[in-house]
mmCIF file of the N, C-alpha and C atoms, coordinates in Angstrom:
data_MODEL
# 
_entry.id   MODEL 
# 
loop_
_atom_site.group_PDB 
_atom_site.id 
_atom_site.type_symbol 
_atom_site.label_atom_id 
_atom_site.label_alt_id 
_atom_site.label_comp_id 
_atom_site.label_asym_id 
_atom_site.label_entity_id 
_atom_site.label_seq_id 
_atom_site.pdbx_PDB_ins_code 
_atom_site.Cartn_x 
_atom_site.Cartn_y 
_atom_site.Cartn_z 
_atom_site.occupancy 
_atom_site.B_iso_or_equiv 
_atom_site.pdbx_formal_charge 
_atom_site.auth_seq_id 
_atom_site.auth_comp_id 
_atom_site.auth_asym_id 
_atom_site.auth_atom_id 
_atom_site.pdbx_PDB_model_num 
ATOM 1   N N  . UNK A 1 1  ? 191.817 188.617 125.007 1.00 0.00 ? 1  UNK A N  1 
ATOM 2   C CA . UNK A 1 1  ? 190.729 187.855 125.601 1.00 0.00 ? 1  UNK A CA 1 
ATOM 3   C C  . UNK A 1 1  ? 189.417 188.445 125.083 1.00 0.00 ? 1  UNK A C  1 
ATOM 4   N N  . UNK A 1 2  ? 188.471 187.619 124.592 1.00 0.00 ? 2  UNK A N  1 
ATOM 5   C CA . UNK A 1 2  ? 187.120 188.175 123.941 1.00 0.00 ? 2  UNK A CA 1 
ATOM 6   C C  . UNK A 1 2  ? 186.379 188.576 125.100 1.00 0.00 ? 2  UNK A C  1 
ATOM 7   N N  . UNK A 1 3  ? 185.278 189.064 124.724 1.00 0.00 ? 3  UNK A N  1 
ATOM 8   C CA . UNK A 1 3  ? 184.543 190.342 125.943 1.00 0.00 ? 3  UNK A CA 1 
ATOM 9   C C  . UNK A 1 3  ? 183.866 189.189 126.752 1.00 0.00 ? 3  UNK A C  1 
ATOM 10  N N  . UNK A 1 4  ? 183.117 188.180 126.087 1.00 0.00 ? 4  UNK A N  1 
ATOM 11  C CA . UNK A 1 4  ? 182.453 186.831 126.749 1.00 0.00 ? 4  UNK A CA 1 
ATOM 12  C C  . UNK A 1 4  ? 183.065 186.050 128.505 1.00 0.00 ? 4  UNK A C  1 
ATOM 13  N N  . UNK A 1 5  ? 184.608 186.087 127.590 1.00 0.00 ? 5  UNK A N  1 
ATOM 14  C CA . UNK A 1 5  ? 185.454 185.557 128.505 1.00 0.00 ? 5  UNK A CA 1 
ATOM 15  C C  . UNK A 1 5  ? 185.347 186.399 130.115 1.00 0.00 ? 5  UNK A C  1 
ATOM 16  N N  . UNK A 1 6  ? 185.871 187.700 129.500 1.00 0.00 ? 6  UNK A N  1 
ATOM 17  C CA . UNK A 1 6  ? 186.374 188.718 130.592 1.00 0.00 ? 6  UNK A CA 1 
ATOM 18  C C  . UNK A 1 6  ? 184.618 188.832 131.421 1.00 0.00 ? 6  UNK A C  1 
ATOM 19  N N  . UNK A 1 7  ? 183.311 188.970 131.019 1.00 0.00 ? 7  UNK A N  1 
ATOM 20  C CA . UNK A 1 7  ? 182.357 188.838 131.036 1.00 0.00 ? 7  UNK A CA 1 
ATOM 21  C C  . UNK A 1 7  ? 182.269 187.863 132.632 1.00 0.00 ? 7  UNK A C  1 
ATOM 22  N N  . UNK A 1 8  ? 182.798 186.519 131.918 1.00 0.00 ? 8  UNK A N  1 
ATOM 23  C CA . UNK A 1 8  ? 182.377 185.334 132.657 1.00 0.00 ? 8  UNK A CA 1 
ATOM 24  C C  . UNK A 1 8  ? 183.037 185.551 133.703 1.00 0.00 ? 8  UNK A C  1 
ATOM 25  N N  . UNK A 1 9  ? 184.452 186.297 133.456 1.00 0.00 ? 9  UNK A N  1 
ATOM 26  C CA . UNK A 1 9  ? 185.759 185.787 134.990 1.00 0.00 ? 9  UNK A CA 1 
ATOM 27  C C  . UNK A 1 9  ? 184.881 187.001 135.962 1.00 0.00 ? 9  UNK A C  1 
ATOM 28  N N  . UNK A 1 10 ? 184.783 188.193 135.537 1.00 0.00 ? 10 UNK A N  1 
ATOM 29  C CA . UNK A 1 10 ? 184.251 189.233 136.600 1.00 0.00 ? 10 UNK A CA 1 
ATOM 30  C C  . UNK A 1 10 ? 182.731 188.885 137.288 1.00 0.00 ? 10 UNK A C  1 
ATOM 31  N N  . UNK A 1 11 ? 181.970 188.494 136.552 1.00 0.00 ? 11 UNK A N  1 
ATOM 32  C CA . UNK A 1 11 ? 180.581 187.881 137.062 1.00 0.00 ? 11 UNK A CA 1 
ATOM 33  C C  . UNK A 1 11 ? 180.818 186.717 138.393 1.00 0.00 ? 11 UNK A C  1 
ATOM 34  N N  . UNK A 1 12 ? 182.043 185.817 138.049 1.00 0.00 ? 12 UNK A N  1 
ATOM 35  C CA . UNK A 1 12 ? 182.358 184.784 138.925 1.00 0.00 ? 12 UNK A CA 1 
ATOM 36  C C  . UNK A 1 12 ? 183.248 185.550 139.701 1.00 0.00 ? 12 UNK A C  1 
ATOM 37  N N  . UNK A 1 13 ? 183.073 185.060 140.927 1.00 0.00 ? 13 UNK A N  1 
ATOM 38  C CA . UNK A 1 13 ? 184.402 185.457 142.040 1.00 0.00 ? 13 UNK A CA 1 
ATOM 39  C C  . UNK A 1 13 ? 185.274 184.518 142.409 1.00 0.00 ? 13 UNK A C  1 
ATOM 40  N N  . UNK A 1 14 ? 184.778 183.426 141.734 1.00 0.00 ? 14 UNK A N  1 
ATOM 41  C CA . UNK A 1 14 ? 185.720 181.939 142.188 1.00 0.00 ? 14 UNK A CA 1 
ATOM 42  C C  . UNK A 1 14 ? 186.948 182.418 140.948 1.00 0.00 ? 14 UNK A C  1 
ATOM 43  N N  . UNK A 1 15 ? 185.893 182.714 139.800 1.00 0.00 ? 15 UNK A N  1 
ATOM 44  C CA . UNK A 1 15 ? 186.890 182.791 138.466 1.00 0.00 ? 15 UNK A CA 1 
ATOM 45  C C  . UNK A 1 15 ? 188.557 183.828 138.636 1.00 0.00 ? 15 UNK A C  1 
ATOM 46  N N  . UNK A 1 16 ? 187.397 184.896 139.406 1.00 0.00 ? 16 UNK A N  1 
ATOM 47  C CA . UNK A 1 16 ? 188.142 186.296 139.523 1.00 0.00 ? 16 UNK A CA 1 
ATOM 48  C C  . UNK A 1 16 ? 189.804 185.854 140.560 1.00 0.00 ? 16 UNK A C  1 
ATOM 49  N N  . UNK A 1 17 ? 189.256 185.380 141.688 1.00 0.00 ? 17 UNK A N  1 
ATOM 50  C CA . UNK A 1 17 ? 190.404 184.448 142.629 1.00 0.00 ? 17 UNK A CA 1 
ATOM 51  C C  . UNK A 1 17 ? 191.352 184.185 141.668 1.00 0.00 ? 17 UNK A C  1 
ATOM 52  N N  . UNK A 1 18 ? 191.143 182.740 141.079 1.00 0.00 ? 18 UNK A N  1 
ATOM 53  C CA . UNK A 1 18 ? 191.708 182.344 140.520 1.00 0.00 ? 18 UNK A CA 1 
ATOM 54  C C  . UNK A 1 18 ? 192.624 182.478 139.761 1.00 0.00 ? 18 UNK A C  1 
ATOM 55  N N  . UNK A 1 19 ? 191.972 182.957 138.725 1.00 0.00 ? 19 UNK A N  1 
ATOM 56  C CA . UNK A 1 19 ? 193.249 184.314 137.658 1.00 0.00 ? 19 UNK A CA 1 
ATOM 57  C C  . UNK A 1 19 ? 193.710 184.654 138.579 1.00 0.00 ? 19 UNK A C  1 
ATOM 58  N N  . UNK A 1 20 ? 193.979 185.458 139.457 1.00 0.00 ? 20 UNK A N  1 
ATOM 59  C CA . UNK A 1 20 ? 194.540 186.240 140.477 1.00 0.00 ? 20 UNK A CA 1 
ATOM 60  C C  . UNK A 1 20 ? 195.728 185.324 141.119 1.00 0.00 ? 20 UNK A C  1 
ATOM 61  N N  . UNK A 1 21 ? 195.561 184.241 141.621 1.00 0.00 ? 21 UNK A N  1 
ATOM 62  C CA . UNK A 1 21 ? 196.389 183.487 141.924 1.00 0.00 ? 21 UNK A CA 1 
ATOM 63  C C  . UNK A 1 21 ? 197.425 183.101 141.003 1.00 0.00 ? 21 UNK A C  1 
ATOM 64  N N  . UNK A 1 22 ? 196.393 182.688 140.067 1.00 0.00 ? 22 UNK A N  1 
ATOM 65  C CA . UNK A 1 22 ? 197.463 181.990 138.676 1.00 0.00 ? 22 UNK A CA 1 
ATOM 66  C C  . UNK A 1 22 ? 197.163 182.464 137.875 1.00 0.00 ? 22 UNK A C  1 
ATOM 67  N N  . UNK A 1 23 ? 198.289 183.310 137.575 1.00 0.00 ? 23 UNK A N  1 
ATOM 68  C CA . UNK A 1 23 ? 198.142 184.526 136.382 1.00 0.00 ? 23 UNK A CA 1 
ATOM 69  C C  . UNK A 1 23 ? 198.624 183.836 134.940 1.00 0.00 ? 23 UNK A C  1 
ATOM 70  N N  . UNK A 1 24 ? 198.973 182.571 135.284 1.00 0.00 ? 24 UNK A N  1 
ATOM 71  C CA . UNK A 1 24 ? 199.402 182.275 133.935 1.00 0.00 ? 24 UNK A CA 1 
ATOM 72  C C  . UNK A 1 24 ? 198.814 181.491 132.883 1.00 0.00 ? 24 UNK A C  1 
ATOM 73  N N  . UNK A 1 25 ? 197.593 181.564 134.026 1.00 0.00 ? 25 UNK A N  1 
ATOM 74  C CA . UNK A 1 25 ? 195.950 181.749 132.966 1.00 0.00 ? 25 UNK A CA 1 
ATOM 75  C C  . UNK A 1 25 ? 195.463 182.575 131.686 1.00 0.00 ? 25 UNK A C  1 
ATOM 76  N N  . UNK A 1 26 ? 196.013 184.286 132.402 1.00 0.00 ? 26 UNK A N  1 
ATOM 77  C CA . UNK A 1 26 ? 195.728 185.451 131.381 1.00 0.00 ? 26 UNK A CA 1 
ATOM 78  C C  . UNK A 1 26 ? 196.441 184.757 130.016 1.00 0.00 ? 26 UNK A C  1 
ATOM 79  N N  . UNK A 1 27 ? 198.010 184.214 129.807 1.00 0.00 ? 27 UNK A N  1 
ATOM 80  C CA . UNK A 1 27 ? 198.207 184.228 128.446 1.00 0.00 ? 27 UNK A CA 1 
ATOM 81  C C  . UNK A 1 27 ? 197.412 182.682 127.703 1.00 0.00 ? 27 UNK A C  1 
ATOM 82  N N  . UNK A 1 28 ? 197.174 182.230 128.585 1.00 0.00 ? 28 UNK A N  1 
ATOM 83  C CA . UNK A 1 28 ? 196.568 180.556 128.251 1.00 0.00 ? 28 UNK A CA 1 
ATOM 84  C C  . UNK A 1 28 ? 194.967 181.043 127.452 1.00 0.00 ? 28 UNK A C  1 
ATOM 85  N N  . UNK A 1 29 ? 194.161 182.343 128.355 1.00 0.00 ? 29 UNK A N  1 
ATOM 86  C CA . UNK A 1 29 ? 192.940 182.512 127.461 1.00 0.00 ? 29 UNK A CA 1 
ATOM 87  C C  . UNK A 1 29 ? 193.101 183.807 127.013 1.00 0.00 ? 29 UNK A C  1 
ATOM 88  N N  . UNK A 1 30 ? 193.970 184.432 126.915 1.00 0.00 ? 30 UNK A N  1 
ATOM 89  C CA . UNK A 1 30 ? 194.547 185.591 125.333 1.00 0.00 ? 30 UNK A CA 1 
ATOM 90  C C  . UNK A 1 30 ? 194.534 184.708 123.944 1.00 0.00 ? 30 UNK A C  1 
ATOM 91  N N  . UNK A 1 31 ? 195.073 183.531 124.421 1.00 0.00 ? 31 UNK A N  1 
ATOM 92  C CA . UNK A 1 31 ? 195.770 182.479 122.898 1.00 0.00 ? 31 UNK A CA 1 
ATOM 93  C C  . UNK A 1 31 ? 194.542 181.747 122.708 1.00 0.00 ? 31 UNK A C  1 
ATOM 94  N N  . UNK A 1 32 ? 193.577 180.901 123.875 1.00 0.00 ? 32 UNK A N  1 
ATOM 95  C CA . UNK A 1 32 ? 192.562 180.363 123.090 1.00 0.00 ? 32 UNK A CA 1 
ATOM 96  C C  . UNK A 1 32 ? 191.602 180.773 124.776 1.00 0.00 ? 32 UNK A C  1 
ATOM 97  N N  . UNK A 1 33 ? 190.552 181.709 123.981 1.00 0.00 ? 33 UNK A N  1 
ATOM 98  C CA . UNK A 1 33 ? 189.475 181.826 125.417 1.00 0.00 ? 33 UNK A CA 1 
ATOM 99  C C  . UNK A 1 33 ? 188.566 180.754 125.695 1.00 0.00 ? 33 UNK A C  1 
ATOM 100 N N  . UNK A 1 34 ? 188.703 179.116 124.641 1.00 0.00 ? 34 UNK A N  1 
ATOM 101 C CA . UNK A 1 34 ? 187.883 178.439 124.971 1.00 0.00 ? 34 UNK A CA 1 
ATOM 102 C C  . UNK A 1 34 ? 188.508 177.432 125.835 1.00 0.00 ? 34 UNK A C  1 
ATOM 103 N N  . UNK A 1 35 ? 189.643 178.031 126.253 1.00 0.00 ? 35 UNK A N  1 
ATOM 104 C CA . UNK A 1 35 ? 190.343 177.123 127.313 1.00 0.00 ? 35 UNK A CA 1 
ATOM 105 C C  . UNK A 1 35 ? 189.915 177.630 129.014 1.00 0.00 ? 35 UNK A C  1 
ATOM 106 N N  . UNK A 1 36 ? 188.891 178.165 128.818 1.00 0.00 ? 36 UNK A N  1 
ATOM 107 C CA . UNK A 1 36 ? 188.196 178.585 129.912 1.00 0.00 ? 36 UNK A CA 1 
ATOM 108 C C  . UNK A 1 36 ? 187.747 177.339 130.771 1.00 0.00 ? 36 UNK A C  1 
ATOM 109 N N  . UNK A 1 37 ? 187.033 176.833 129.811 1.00 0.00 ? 37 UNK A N  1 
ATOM 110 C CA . UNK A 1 37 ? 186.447 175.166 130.620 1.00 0.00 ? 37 UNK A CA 1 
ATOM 111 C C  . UNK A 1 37 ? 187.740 174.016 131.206 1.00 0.00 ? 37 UNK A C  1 
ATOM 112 N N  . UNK A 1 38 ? 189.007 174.446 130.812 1.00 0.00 ? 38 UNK A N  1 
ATOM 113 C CA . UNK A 1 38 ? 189.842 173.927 131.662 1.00 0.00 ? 38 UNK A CA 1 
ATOM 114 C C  . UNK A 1 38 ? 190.313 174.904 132.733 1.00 0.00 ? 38 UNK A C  1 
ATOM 115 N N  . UNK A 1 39 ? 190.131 175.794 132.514 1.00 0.00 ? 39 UNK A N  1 
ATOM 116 C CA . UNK A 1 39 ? 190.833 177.098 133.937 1.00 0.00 ? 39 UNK A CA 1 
ATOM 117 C C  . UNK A 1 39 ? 189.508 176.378 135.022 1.00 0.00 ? 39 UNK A C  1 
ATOM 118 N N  . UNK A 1 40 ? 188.140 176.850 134.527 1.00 0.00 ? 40 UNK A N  1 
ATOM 119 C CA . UNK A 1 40 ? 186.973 175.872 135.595 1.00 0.00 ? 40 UNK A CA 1 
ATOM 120 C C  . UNK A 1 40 ? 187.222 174.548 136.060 1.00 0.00 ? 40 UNK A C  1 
ATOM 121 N N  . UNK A 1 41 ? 188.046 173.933 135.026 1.00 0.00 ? 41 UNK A N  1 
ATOM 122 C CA . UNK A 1 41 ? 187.793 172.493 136.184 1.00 0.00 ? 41 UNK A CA 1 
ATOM 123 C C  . UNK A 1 41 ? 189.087 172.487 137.464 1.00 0.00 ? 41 UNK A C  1 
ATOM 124 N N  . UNK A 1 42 ? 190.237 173.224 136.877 1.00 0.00 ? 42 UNK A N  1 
ATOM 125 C CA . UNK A 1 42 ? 191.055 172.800 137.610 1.00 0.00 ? 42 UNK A CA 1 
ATOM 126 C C  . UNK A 1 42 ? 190.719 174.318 138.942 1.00 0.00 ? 42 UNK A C  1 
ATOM 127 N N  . UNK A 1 43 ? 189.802 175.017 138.940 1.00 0.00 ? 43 UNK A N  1 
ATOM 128 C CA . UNK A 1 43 ? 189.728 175.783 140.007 1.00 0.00 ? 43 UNK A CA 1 
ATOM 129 C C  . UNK A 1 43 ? 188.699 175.266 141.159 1.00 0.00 ? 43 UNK A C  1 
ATOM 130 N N  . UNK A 1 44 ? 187.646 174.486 140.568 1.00 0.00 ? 44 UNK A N  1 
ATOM 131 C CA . UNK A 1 44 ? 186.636 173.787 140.959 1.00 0.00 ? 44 UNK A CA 1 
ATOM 132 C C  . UNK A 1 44 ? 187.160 172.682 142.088 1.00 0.00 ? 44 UNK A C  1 
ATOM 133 N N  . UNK A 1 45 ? 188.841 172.139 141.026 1.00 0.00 ? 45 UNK A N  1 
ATOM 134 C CA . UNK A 1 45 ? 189.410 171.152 142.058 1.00 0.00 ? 45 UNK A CA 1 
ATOM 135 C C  . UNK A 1 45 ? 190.204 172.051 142.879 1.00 0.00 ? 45 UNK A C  1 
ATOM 136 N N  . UNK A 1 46 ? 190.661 173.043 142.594 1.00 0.00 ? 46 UNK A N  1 
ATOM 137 C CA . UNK A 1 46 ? 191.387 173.755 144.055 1.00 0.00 ? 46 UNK A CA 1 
ATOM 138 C C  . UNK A 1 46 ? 190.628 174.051 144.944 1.00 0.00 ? 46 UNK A C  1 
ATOM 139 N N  . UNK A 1 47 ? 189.413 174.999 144.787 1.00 0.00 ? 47 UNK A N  1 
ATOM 140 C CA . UNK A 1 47 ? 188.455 175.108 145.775 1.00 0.00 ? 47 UNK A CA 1 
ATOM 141 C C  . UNK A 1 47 ? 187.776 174.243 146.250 1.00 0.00 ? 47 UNK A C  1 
ATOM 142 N N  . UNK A 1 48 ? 187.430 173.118 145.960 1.00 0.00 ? 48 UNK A N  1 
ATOM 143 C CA . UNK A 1 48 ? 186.905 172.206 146.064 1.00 0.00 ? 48 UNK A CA 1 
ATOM 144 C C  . UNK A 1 48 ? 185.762 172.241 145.966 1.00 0.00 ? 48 UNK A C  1 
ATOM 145 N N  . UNK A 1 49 ? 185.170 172.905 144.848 1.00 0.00 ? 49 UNK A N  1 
ATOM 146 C CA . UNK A 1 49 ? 183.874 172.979 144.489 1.00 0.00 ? 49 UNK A CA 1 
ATOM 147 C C  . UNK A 1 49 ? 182.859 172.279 143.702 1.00 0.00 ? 49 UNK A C  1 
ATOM 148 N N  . UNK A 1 50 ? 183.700 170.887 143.865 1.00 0.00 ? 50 UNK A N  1 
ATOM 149 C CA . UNK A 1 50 ? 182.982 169.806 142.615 1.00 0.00 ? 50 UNK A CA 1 
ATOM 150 C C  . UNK A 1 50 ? 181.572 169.071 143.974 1.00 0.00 ? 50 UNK A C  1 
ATOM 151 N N  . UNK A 1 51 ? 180.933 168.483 143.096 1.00 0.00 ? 51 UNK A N  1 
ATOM 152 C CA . UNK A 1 51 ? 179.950 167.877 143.559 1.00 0.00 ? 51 UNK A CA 1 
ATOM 153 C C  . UNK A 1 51 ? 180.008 166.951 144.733 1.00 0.00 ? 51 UNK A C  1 
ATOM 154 N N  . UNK A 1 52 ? 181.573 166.225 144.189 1.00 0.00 ? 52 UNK A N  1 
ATOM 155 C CA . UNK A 1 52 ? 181.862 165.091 145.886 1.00 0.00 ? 52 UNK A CA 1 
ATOM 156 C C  . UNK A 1 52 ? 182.374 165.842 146.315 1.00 0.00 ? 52 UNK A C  1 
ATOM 157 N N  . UNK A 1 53 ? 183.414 166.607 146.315 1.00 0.00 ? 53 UNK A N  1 
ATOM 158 C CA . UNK A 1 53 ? 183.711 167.429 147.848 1.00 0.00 ? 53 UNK A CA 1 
ATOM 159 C C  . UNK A 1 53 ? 182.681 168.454 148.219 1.00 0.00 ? 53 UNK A C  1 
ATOM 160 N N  . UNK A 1 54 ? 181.431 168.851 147.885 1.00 0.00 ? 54 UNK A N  1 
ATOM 161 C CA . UNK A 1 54 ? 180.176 169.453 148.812 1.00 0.00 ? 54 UNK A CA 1 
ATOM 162 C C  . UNK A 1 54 ? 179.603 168.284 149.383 1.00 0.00 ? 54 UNK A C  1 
ATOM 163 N N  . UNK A 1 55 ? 180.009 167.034 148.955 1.00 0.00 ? 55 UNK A N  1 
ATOM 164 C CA . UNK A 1 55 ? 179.259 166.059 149.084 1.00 0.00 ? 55 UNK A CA 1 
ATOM 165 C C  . UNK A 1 55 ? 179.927 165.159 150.902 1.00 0.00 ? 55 UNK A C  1 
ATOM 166 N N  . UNK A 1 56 ? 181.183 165.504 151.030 1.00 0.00 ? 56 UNK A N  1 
ATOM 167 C CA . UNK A 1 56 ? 181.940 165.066 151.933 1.00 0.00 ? 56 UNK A CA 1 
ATOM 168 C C  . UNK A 1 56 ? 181.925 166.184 152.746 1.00 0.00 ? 56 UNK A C  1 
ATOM 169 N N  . UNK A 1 57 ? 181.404 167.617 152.773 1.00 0.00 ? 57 UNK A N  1 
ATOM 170 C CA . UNK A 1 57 ? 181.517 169.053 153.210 1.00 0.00 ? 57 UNK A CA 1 
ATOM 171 C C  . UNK A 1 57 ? 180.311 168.390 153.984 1.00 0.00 ? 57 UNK A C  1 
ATOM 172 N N  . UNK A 1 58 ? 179.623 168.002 153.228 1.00 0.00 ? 58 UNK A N  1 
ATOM 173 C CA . UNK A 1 58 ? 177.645 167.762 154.302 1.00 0.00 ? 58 UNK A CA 1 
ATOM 174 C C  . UNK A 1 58 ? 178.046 166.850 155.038 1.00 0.00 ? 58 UNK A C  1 
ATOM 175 N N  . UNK A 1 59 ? 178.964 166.269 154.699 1.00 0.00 ? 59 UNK A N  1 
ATOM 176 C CA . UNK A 1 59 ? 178.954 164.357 155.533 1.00 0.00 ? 59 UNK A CA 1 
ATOM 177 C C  . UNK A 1 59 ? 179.627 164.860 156.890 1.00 0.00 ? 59 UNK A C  1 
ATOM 178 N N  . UNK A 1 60 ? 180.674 165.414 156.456 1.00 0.00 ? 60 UNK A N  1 
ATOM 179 C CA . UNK A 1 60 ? 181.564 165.887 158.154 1.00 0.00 ? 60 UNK A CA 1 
ATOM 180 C C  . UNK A 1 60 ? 180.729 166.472 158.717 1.00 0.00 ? 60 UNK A C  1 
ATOM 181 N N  . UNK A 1 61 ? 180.105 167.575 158.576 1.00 0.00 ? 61 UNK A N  1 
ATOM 182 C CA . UNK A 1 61 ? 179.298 168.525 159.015 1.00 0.00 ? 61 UNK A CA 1 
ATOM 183 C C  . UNK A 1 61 ? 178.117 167.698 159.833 1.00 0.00 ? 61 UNK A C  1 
ATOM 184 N N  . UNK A 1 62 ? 177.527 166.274 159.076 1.00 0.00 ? 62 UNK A N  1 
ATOM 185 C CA . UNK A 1 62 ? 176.544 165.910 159.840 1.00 0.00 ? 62 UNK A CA 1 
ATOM 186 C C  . UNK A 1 62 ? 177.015 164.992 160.910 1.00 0.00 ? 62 UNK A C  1 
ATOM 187 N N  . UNK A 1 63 ? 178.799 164.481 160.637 1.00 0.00 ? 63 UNK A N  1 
ATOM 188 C CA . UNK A 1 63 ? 179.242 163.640 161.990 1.00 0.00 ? 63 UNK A CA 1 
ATOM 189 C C  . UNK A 1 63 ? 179.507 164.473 162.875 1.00 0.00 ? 63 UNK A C  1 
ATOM 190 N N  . UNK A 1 64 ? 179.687 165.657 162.712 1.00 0.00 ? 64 UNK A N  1 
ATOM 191 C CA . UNK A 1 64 ? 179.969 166.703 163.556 1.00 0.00 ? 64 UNK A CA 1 
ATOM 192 C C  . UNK A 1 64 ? 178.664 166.893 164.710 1.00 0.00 ? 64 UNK A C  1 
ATOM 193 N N  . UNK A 1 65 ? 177.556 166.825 164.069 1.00 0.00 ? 65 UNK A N  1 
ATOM 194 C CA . UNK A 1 65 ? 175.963 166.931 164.757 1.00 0.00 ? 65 UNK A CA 1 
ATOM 195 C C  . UNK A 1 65 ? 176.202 165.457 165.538 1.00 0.00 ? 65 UNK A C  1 
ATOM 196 N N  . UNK A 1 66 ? 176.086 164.548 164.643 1.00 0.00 ? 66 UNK A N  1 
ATOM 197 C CA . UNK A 1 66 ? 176.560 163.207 165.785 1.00 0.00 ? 66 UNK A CA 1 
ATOM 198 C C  . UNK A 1 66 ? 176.625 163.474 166.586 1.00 0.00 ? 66 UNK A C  1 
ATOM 199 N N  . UNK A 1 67 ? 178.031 163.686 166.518 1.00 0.00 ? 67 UNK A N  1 
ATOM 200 C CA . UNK A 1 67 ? 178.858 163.909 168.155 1.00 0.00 ? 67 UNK A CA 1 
ATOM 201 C C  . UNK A 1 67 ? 178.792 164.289 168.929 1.00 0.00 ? 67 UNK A C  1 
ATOM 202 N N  . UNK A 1 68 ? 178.388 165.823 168.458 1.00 0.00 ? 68 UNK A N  1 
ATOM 203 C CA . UNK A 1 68 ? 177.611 166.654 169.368 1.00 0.00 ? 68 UNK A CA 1 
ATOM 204 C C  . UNK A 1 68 ? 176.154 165.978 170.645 1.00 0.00 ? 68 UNK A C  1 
ATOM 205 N N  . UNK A 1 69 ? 175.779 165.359 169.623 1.00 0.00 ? 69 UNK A N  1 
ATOM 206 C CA . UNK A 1 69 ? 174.133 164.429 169.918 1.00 0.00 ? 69 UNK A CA 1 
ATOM 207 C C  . UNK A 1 69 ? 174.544 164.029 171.226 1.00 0.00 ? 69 UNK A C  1 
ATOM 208 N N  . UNK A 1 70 ? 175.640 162.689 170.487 1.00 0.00 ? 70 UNK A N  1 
ATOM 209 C CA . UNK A 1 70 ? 176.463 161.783 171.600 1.00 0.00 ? 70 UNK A CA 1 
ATOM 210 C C  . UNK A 1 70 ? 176.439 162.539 172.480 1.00 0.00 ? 70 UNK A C  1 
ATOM 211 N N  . UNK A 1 71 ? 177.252 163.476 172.473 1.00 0.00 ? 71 UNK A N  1 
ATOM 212 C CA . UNK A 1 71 ? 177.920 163.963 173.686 1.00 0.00 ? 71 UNK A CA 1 
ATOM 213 C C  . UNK A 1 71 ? 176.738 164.704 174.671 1.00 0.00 ? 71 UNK A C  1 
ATOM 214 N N  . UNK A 1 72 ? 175.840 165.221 174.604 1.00 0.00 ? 72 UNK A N  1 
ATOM 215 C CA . UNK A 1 72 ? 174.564 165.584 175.250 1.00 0.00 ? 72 UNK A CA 1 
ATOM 216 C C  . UNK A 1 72 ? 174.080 164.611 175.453 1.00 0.00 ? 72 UNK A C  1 
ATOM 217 N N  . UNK A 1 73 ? 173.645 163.312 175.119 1.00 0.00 ? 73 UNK A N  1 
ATOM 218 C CA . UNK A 1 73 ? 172.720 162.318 175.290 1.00 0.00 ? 73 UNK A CA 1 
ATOM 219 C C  . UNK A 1 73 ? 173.660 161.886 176.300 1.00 0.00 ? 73 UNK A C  1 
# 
């Protein structure tokens, strides 16, 4: 793995998880480290760190205030 790579996974803690979970990452970016941008997307979709699921994270969160409202009013 080039120093860039190892660089990027320790700086990230999502990255660091990840490998950790699925180790069968390490031989996927030993053989090509520019397969990094696929280890990111598919961790992005485990954690759910893409743009619509923060996007559905705010939405519950604000029916949650709703309800709350409701339920005091």
């Amino acid at each position: 793995m080039d120093i860039q790579t190892q660089i990027k996974i320790k700086t990230n803690p999502y990255f660091y998880r990840y490998l950790r979970d699925n180790s069968s990452w390490y031989k996927a970016l030993n053989r090509n480290p520019n397969s990094i941008k696929q280890m990111e997307l598919e961790m992005k979709k485990a954690y759910k760190l893409n743009l619509t699921d923060k996007i559905d994270n705010v939405n519950q969160k604000i029916e949650l205030l709703r309800s709350f409202m409701d339920i005091l009013s």
